[in-house]
C-alpha positions in Angstrom: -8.5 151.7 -117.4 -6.5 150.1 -114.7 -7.6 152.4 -111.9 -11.2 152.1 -112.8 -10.6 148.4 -111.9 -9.0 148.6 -108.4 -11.8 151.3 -107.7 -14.7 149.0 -108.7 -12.6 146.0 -106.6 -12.4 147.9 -104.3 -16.1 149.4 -103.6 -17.0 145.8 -104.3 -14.7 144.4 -101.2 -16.2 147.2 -98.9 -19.7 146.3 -99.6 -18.6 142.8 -98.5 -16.9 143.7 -95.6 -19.6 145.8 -94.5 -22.5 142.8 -95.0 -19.5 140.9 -92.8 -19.8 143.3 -90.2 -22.8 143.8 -90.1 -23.7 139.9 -90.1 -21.2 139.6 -87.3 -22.6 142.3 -85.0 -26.4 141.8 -85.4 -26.6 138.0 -86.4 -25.8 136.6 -83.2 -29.7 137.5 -82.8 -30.8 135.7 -86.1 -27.7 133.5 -86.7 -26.3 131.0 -84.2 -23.0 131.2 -85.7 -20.7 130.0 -83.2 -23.5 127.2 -81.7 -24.0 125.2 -85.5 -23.8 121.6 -85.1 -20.1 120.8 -86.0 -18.7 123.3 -83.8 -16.9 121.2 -81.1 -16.1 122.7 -77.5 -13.6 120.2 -75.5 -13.4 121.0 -71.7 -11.0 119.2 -69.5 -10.3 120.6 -66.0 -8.8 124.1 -66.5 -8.2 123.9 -70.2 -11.7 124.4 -73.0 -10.9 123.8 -76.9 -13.1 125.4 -79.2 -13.4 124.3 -82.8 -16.0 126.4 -84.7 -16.1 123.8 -88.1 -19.7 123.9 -88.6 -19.4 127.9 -88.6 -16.3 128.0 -90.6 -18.0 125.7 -93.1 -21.0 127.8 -93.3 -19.0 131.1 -94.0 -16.8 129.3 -96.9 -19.7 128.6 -98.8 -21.3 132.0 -98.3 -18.3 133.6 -98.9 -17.5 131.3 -102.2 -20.8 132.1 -103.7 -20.8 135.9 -102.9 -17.0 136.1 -104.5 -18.2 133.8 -107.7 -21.3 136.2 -107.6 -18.8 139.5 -107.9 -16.0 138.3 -109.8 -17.1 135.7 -112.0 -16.3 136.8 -115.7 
C-alpha cells in the first residue's frame, strides 16, 4: 500500500514538471513570463537588478491551485 502511494506521487509530480517544462520552453511565445507588470529591472551604470515579482506571483498561484487540484483529500 505504501509504495502504490510514492508511485502515484510520483507520476503525479512528473506530469507537473513536464507541463513546467514545457510552459517554460514554449511559453515565452504565448506567455510573457519574465515581462508581467510587477517584474522590476533596476539599471545603474554597470550594475542591472532584476526582480521577476509579477512572474513569481503568477506561478504561486498556478502552482497552488494545480497542487490543491492533485493532493487535495
Amino acid at each position: 500500500m505504501f509504495f502504490n502511494d510514492i508511485g502515484k506521487t510520483l507520476v503525479y509530480i512528473g506530469i507537473v514538471l513536464v507541463v513546467i517544462g514545457l510552459i517554460l520552453h514554449f511559453g515565452g511565445k504565448f506567455l510573457p513570463l519574465g515581462r508581467l507588470p510587477g517584474d522590476f529591472k533596476w539599471e545603474s551604470g554597470g550594475n542591472s537588478v532584476y526582480f521577476p515579482m509579477g512572474t513569481c506571483i503568477v506561478l504561486s498561484i498556478v502552482l497552488s491551485v494545480l497542487a490543491n487540484l492533485f493532493f487535495h483529500r
